[in-house]
C-alpha positions in Angstrom: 110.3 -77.7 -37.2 109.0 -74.0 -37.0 109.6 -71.6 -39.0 111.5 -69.9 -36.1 114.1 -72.3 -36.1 114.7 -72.6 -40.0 115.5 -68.9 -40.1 118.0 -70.1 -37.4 119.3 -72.5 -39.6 119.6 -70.1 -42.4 122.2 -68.4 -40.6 124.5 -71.3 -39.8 127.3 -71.5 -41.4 128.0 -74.8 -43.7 130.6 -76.2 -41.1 127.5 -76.1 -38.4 125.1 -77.4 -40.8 127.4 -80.4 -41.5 127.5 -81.4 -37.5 123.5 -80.6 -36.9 123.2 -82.9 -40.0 125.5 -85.7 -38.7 123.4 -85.2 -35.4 120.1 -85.3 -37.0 121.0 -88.7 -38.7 122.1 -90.4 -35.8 118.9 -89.6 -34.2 116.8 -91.0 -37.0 119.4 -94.2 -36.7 118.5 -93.9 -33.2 114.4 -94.0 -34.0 114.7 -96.7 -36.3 116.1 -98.7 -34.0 113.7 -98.0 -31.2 111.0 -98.9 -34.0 112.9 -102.0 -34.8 112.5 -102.7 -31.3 109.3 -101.8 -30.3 110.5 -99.4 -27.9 109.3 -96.4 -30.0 106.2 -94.4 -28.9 105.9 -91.5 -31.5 106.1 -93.0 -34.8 105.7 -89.6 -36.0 109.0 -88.6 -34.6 110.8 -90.4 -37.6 108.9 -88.8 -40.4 109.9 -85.3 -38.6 113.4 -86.0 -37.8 113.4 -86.9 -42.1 112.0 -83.5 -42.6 114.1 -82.0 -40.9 117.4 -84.0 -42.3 116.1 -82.5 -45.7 115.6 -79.0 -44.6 119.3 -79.0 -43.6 120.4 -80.5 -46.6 118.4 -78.1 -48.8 120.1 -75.1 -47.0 123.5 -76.8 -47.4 123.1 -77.3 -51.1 121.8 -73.6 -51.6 124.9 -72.4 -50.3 126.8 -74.4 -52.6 125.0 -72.9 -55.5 125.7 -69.4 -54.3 129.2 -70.0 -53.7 129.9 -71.2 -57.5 127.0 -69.1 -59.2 
């Protein structure tokens, strides 16, 4: 993910970071299973979509310590 689109994600609000988070795990589902099998050409591809599934849920939990500090 570039830095581009993490400021874009920074301005989502928590209800759209909930459903691009939902979305982000079924795709990692989705590249396990394509691992599992064998169908899977960029094993990279899961090790980014987990990065990314963090970034989202780092943002979500800073919003939820701004909202209660």
């Amino acid at each position: 993910m570039k830095s581009k689109e993490f400021a874009e994600l920074k301005q989502k609000t928590i209800a759209e970071l909930d459903t691009d988070l939902e979305k982000r795990k079924s795709e990692l589902f989705n590249l396990r299973f394509q691992l599992a099998t064998g169908q899977l050409q960029n094993t990279a591809a899961i090790s980014a979509c987990k990065r990314d599934i963090a970034r989202v849920k780092t943002i979500i939990r800073q919003r939820q310590n701004e909202t209660q500090a």
